[in-house]
Every structure is written in structure tokens, then in C-alpha cells.
C-alpha positions as CSV (number, residue, x, y, z in Angstrom):
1,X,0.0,0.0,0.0
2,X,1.5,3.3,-0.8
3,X,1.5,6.1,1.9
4,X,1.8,10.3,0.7
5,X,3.9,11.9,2.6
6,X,3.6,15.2,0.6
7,X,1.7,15.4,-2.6
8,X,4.6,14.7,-4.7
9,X,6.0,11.3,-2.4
10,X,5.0,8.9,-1.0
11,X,6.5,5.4,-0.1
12,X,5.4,1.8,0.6
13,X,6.5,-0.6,2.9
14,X,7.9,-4.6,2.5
15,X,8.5,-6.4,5.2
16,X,10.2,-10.1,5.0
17,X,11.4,-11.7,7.9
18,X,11.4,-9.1,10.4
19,X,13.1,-6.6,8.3
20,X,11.0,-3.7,7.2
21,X,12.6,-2.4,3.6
22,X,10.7,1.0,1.9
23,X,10.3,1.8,-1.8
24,X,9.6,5.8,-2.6
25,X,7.3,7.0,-5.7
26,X,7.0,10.5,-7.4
27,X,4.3,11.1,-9.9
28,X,3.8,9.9,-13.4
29,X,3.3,12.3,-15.9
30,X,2.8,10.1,-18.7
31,X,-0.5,8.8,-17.7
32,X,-3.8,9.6,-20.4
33,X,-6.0,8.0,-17.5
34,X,-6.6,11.2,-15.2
35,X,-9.4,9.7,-12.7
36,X,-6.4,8.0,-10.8
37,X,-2.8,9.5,-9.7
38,X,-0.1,6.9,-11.2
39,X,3.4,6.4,-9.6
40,X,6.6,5.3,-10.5
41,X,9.7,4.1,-8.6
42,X,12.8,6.6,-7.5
43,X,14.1,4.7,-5.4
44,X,15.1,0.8,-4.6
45,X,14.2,-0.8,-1.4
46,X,15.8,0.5,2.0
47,X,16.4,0.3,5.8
48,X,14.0,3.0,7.2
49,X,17.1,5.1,8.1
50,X,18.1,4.3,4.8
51,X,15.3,6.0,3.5
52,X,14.9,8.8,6.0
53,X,18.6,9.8,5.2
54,X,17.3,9.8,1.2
55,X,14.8,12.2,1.7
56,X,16.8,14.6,4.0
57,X,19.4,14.5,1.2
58,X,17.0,15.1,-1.5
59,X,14.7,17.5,0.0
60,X,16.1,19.2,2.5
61,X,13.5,22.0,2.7
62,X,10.4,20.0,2.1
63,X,9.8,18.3,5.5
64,X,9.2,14.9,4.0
65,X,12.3,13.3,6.0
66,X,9.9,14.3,9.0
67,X,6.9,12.8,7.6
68,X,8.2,9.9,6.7
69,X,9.5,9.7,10.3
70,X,6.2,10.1,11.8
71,X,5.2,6.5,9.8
72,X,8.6,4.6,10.1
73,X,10.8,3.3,13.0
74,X,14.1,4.8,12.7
């Protein structure tokens, strides 16, 4: 299940075995179906500090490391 964390992100979550890996998603813009937002892959799977470091890195202003927190152990 994918989970917004700002209306351009949002990430899903895979666990196996105890250990909880995340995938994160932007838009897709080349979609001709409008009734439903599509989303494509930006990132592999990673540790949830894995990921939380990501988003700091990538938008540092945005706040979504912080979102992302408030969903994910870290």
C-alpha cells in the first residue's frame, strides 16, 4: 500500500522476515488515465534510516524526511 507523505511522495513498505525495507514513488506524468494519480519508482528498497537519510538529502526543505519519520521506526 503506498502512503503520501507530501503530494509529490510517497513510499510503501515490504516487510520479509522481520526486516521492514521501503520503496519511494513520485508522480507519473505520462499517464492519459486522469481519474487516478499513477506512480513510479525513484528509489530501490531501504532500511527506514536508509530511506529517512534519502529524503533529508534530497529535500532538504520540504519536510518529508519528518513525515516519513512520523510513519517509520528509525
Amino acid at each position: 500500500m503506498l502512503v503520501n507523505i507530501s503530494n509529490t511522495l510517497c513510499v510503501s513498505k515490504h516487510s520479509a522476515l522481520q526486516n521492514e525495507k521501503w520503496i519511494c514513488y513520485e508522480p507519473c506524468e505520462n499517464i492519459n488515465n486522469k481519474k487516478r494519480q499513477a506512480w513510479k519508482r525513484i528509489t530501490g528498497m531501504m532500511s527506514a534510516c536508509g530511506m529517512h537519510s534519502w529524503l533529508a538529502t534530497n529535500y532538504p526543505e520540504s519536510g518529508n524526511a519528518n513525515a516519513f519519520l512520523s510513519i517509520a521506526k528509525c
